[in-house]
C-alpha positions as CSV (number, residue, x, y, z in Angstrom):
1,X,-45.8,13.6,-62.1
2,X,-47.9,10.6,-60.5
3,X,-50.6,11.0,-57.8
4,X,-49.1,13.1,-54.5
5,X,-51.3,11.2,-52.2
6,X,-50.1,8.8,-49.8
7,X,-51.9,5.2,-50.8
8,X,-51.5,2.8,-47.7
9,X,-48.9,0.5,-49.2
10,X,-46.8,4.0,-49.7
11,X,-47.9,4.9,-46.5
12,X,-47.2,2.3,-44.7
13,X,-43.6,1.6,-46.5
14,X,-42.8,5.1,-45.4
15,X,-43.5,4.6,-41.7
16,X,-41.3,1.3,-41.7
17,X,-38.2,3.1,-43.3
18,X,-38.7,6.1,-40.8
19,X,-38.9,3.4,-37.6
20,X,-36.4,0.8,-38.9
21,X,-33.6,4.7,-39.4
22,X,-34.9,5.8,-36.4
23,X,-34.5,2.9,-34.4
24,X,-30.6,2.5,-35.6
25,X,-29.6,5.9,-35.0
26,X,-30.9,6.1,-31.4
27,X,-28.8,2.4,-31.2
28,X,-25.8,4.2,-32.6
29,X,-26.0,7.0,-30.7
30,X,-26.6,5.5,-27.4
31,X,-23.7,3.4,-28.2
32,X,-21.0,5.9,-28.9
33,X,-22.1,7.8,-25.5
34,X,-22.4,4.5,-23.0
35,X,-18.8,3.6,-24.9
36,X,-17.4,7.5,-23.8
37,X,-18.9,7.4,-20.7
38,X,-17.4,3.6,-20.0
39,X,-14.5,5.1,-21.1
40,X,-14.0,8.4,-19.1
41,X,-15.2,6.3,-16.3
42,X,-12.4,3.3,-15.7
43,X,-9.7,3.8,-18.8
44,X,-9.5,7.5,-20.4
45,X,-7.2,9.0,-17.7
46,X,-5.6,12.3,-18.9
47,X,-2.3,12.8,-18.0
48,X,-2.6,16.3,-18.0
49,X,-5.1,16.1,-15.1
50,X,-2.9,14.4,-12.4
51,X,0.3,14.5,-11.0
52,X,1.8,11.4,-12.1
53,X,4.3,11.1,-14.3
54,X,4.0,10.2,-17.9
55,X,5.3,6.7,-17.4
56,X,2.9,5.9,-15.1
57,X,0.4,7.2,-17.2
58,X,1.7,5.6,-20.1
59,X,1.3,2.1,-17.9
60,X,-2.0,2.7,-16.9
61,X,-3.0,3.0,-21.0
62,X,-0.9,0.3,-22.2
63,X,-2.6,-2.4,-19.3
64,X,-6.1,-1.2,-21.1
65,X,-5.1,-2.1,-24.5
66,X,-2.9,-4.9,-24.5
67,X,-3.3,-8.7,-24.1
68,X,-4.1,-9.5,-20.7
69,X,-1.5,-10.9,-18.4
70,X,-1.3,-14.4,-17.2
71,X,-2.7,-14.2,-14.5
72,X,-6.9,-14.1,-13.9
73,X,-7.8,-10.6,-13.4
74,X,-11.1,-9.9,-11.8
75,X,-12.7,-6.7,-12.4
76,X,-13.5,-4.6,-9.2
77,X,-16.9,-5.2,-7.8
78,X,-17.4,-1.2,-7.3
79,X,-18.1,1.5,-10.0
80,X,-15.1,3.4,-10.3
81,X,-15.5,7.3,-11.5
82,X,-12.8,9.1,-12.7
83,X,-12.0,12.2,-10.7
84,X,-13.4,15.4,-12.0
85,X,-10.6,17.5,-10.6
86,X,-7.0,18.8,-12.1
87,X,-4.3,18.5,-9.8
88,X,-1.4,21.3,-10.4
89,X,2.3,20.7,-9.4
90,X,3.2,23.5,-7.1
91,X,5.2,26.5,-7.8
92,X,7.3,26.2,-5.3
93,X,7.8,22.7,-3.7
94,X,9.6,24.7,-0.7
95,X,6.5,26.5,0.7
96,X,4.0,23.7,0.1
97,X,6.0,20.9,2.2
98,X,6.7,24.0,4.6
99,X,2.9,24.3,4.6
100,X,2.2,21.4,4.5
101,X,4.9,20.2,7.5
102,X,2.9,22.8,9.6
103,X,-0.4,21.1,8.7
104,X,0.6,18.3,10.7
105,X,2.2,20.2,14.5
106,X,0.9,18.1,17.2
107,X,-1.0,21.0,18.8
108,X,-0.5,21.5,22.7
109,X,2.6,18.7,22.4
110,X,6.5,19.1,22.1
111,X,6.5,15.9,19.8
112,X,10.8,16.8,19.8
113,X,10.4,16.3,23.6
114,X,8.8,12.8,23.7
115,X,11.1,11.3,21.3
116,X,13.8,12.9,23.6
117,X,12.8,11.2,26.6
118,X,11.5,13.9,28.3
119,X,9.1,12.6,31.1
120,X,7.6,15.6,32.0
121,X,6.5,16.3,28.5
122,X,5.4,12.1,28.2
123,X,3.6,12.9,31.6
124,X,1.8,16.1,30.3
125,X,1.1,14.1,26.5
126,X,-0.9,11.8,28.3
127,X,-2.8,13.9,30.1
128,X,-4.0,15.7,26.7
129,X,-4.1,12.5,24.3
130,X,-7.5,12.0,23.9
131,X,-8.3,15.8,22.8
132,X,-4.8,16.6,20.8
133,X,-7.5,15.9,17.7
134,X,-10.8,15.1,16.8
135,X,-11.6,11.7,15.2
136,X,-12.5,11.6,12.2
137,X,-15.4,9.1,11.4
138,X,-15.9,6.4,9.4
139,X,-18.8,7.9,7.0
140,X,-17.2,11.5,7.3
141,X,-14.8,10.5,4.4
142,X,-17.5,9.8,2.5
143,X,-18.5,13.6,2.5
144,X,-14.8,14.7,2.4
145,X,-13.7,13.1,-0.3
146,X,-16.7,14.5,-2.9
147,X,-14.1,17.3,-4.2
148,X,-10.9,15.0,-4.3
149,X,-9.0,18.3,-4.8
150,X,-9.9,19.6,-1.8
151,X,-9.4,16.6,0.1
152,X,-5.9,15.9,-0.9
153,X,-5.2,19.9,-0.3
154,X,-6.4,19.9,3.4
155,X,-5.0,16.7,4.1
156,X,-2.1,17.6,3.1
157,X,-1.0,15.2,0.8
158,X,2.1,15.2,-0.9
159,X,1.3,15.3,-4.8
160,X,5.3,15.5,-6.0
161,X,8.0,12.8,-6.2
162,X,10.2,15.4,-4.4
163,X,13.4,14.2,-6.3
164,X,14.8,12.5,-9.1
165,X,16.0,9.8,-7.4
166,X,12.6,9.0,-6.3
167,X,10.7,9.1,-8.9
168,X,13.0,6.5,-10.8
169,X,12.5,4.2,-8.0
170,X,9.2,3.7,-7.6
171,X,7.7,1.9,-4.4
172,X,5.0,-0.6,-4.6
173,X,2.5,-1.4,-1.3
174,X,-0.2,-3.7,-0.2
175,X,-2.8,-2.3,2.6
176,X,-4.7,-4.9,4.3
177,X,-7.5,-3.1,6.4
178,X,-10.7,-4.5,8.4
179,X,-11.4,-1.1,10.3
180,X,-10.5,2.5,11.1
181,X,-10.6,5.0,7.6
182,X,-8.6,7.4,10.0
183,X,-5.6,5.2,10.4
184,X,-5.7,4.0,7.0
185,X,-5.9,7.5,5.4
186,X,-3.1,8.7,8.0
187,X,-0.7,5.6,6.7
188,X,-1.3,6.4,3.1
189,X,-0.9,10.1,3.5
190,X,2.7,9.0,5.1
191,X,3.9,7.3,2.3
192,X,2.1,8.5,-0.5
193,X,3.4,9.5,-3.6
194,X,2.2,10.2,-7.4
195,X,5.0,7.5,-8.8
196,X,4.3,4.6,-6.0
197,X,1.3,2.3,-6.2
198,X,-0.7,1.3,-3.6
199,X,-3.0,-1.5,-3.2
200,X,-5.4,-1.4,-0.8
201,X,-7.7,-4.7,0.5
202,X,-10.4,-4.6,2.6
203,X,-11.9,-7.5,4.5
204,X,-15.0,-9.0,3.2
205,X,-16.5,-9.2,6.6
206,X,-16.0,-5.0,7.3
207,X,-19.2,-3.1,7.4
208,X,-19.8,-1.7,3.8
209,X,-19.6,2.0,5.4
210,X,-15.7,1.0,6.3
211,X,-15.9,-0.7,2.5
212,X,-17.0,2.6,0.6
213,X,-15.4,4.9,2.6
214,X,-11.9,3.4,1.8
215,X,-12.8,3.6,-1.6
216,X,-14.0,6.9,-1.6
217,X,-10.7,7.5,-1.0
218,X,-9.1,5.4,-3.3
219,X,-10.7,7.0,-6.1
220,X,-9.2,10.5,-5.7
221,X,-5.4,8.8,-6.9
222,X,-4.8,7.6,-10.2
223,X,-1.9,5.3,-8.4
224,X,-4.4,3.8,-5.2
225,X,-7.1,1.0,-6.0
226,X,-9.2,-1.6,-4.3
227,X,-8.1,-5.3,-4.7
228,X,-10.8,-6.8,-6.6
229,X,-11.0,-9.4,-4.6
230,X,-12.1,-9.6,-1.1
231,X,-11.0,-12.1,0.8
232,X,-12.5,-13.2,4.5
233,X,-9.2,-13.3,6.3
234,X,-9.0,-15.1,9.3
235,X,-5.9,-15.0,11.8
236,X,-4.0,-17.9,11.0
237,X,-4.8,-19.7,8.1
238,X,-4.4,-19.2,4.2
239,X,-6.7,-16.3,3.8
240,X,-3.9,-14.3,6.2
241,X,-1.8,-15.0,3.0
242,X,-4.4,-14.9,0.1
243,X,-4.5,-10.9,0.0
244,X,-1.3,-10.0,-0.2
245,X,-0.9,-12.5,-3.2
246,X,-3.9,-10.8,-5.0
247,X,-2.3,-7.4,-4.3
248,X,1.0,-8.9,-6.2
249,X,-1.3,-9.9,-9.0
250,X,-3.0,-6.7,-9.5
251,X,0.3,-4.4,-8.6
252,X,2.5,-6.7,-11.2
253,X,0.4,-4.6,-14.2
254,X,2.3,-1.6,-13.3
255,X,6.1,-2.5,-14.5
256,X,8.1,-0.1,-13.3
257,X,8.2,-0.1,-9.5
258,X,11.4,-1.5,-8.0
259,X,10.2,-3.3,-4.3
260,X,7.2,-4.3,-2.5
261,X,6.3,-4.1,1.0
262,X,3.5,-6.0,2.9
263,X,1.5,-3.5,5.2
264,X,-1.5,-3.8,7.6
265,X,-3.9,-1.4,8.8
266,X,-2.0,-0.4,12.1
267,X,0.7,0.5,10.9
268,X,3.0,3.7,10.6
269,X,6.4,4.8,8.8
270,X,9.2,5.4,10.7
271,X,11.6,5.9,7.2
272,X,10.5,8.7,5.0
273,X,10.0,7.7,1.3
274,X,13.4,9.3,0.2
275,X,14.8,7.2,3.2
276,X,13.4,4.0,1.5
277,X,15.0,4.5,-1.6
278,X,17.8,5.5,-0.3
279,X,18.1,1.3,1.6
280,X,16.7,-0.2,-1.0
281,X,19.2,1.0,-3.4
282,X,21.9,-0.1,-1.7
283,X,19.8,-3.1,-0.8
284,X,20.6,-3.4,-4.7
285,X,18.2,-6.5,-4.8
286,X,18.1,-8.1,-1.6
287,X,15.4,-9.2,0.5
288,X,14.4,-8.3,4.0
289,X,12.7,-11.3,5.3
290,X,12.3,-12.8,9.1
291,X,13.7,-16.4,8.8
292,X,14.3,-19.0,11.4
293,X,14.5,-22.9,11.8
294,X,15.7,-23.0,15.3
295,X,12.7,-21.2,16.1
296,X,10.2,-22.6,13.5
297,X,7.7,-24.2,15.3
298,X,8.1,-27.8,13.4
299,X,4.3,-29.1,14.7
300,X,3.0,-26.8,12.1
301,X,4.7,-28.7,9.1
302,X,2.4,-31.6,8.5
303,X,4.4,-32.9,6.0
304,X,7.8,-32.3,4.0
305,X,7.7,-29.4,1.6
306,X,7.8,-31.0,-1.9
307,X,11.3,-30.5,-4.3
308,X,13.5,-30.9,-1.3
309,X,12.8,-27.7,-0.1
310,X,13.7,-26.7,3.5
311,X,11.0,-25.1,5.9
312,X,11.4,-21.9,7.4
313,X,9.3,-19.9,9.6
314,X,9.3,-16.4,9.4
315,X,6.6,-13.2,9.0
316,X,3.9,-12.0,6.4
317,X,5.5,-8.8,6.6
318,X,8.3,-8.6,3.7
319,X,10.2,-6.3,1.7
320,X,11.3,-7.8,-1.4
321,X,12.5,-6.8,-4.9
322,X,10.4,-7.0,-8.5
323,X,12.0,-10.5,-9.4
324,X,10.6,-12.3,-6.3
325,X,6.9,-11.4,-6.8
326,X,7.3,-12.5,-10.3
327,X,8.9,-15.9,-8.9
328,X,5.8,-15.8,-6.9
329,X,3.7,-15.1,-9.8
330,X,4.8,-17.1,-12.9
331,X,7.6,-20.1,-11.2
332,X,6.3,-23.4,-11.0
333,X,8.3,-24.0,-7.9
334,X,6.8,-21.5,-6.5
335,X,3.2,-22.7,-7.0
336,X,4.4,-26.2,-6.0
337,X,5.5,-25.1,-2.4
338,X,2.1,-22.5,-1.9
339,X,0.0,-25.6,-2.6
340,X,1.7,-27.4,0.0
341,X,1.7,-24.1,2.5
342,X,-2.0,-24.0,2.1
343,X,-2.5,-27.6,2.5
344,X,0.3,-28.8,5.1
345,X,1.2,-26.1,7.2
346,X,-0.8,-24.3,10.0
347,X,-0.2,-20.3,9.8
348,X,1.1,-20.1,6.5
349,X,1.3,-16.7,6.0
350,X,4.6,-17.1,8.5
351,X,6.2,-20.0,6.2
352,X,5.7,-19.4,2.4
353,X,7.7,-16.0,2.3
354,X,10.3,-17.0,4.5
355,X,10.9,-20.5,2.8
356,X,10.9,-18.9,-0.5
357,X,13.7,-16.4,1.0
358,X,15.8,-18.9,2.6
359,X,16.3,-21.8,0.3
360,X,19.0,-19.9,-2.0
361,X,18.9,-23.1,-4.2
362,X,15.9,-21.8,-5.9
363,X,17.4,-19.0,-7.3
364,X,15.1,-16.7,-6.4
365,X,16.5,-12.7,-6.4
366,X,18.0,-11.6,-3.3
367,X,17.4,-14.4,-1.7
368,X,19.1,-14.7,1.3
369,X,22.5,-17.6,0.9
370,X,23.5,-17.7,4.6
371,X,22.7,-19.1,7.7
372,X,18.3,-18.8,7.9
373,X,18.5,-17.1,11.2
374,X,17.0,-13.4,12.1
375,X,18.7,-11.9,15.1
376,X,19.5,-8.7,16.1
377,X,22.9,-8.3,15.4
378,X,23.7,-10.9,12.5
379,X,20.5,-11.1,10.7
380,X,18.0,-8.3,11.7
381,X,14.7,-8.4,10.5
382,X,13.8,-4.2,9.6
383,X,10.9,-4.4,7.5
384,X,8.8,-4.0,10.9
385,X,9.3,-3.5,14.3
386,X,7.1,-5.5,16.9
387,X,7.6,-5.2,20.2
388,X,7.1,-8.7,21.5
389,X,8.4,-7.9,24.8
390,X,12.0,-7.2,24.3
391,X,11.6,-3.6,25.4
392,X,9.2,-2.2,28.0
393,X,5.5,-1.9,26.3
394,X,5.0,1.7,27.2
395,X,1.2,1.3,27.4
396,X,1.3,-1.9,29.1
397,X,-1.3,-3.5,26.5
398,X,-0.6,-6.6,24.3
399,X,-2.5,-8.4,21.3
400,X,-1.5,-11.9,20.6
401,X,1.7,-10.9,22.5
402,X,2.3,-7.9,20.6
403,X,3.1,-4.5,22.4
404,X,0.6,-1.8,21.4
405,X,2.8,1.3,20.4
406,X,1.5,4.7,22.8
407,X,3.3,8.0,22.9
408,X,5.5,6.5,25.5
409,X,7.5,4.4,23.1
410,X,8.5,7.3,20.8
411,X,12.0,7.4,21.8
412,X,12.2,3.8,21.2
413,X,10.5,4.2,17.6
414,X,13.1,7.4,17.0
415,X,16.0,5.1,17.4
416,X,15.2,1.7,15.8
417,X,16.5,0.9,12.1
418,X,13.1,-0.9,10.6
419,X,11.0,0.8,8.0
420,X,7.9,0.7,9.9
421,X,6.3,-0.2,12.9
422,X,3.2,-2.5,14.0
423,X,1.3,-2.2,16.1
424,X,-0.9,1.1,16.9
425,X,-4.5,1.8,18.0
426,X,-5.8,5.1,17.0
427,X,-8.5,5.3,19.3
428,X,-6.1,4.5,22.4
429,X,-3.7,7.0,21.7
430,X,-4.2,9.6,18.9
431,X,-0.3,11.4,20.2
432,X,2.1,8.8,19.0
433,X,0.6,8.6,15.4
434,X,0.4,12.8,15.3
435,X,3.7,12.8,16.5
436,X,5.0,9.9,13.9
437,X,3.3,12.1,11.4
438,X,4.7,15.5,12.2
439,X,8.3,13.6,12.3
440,X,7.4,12.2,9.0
441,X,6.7,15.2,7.2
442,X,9.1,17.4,9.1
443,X,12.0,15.2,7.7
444,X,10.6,15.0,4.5
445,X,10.9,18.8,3.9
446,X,14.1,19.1,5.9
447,X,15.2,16.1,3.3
448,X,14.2,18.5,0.4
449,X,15.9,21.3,1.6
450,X,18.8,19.5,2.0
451,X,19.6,20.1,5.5
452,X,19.4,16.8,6.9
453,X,21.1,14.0,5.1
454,X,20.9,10.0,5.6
455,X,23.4,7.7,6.5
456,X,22.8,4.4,4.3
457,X,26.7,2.4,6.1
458,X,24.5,0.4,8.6
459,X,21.9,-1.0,5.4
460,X,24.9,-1.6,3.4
461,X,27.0,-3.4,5.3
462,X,24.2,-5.9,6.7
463,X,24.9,-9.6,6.0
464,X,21.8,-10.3,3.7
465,X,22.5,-7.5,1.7
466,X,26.3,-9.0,1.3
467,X,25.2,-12.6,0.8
468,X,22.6,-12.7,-1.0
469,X,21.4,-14.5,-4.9
């Protein structure tokens, strides 16, 4: 055997294999965790720790493996962290929407009364509608939201597609919000569901409390996310528009959802979910979009839409099937007349939708093939209801001519056809959005139970649903 003691070159060889190993293990294994924890973070969702169903899931997978689609995708400016909570499908649907239908009585207020028309109880609402509840702040969500399980538990959110027929008709929803978590979280919890997906964009000029609040939120649904984009919108011009087509973009990843619907802050349901599926099946394609040429107003068409195309003004607000936000998406036509809407036309969030809708030439899918005017009785307009001075403005307040909804106008909002309704202010009147709600949920469970029904005749029979591409 040769000399046991370490000679400097030996030495010194040893040292440099030890560093050079050591070096590369500590590489590897740093690595293979930053790669797991990248992964548990924003792709490894498992299925077995939400309530969503395994299609959805399967989407979600499938987006994180395969080419990317055509469009640029952005990735979200925010560290998203997957929830560290299991969320258990409940024994018995019946009791939780019971429970949860109580979670949301208007306390001190006959919410049946007010939609009734009864003045004594309107009179006696308004004398109690600042203290029915307590608002809920901004930053308060921050703190509520740190155990998502708990959060969606005393909120009462509805984790469940309910029914069969839902959850093979999924819903798809863009949120555009500057302000308020309260009403935000109130209108998703309305018309949330595990199968739906919901996009939600917030104003790049909100205070970053409003910003991280929202997606504090956000974060506790495998199905909700942040646009990764955020755009400065400002009230009419192209950024009004811009949002809802990043919203498209982002919600197109997720294939199987049947419709889309256009949605502000201020808004509320006045159609439960199974209600919605209910029209838009029998809708069976068609599009429910405000159009109008008498009415268009023509100084705001600086020049001729290109391809022959006729102008039409209409709303930002739209309910339209898969096929037309992929026309939006992917047609050449399509991109055509949104250059020129961006460039020609002032307002033209209230022209690109509606033109699209009402030039049936295009082929576009459920495009509308009659006469391009909205009125009440030939051509409603359902996807929202604005009062804009047709009816009696309860509260007496207007916003660019707009009535603002108060607890006096819930038997007007019990009565109308539309979907949902615009506009409400939270901090005005906290009644009529608690009394929405309860009515909401109420008709929801009563919708499970089976003992009330819905009447789809008057969606059916509408002339855009008859004539349409």
């Amino acid at each position: 055997m040769g000399d046991p003691k370490c000679t400097r070159p030996r030495c010194l060889a040893t040292l440099i294999v030890v560093a050079v190993t050591s070096v590369f293990l500590c590489y590897y294994f740093l690595k293979v965790d930053l790669v797991s924890v990248m992964s548990e973070k924003v792709t490894n969702f498992d299925r077995s720790k939400y309530l969503i169903p395994k299609d959805a899931y399967d989407e979600r997978v499938s987006i994180a493996v395969n080419t990317a689609p055509k469009f640029t995708y952005v990735a979200p400016n925010y560290t998203y962290v997957a929830p560290n909570y299991t969320y258990v499908a409940p024994e018995n649907l019946t009791e939780t929407l019971k429970r949860i239908a109580s979670m949301h009585k208007v306390p001190s207020v006959n919410c049946h009364a007010l939609f009734k028309d009864s003045q004594r109880d309107i009179e006696y609402a308004r004398n109690k509608t600042k203290n029915i509840t307590s608002p809920i702040s901004d930053l308060a969500y921050l703190s509520l939201t740190a155990d998502c399980r708990a959060f969606v538990t005393s909120r009462g959110y509805i984790l469940s597609p309910l029914t069969k027929e839902e959850e093979d008709f999924p819903l798809a929803f863009s949120i555009l919000t500057f302000k308020d978590v309260e009403m935000v979280e109130r209108l998703l919890k309305a018309i949330y569901r595990p199968q739906n997906y919901y996009c939600i964009h917030v104003d790049k000029k909100s205070p970053d409390s409003f910003y991280q609040s929202v997606a504090s939120i956000a974060k506790c649904f495998p199905n909700v996310f942040i646009a990764s984009r955020r755009i400065d919108v400002q009230w009419g011009w192209f950024s009004v528009l811009e949002p809802e087509l990043e919203c498209m973009k982002e919600l197109w990843r997720y294939p199987k959802w049947k419709y889309f619907f256009t949605l502000t802050g201020q808004e509320f349901p006045l159609k439960t979910n199974f209600e919605l599926v209910k029209i838009l099946t029998v809708y069976d394609g068609a599009n429910d979009i405000e159009g109008t040429i008498k009415r268009a107003n023509k100084e705001r068409f600086r020049t001729a839409p290109p391809l022959g195309i006729t102008p039409i003004k209409g709303s930002v607000h739209i309910t339209v099937n898969r096929d037309f936000v992929g026309y939006i998406l992917f047609n050449k036509t399509a991109e055509a007349l949104l250059e020129w809407a961006k460039n020609n036309v002032s307002i033209p969030d209230e022209t690109y939708f509606a033109t699209l809708n009402h030039n049936p030439q295009l082929g576009v899918r459920g495009a509308y093939k009659g006469v391009p005017e909205t009125d009440e009785d030939g051509k409603p307009f359902l996807t929202r209801f604005k009062n804009w001075g047709s009816y009696k403005c309860s509260g007496g307040q207007y916003v660019r001519s707009i009535c603002i909804l108060t607890l006096g106008d819930l038997p007007l909002l019990g009565k109308v056809k539309h979907y949902f309704a615009n506009k409400f202010y939270l901090s005005e009147d906290r009644v009529v959005i608690g009394c929405l709600e309860e009515k909401i949920f109420n008709d929801t469970r009563d919708e499970y139970l089976g003992v009330k029904t819905f009447d789809t005749s008057y969606y059916a029979n509408l002339s855009f649903v008859k004539n349409k591409v």
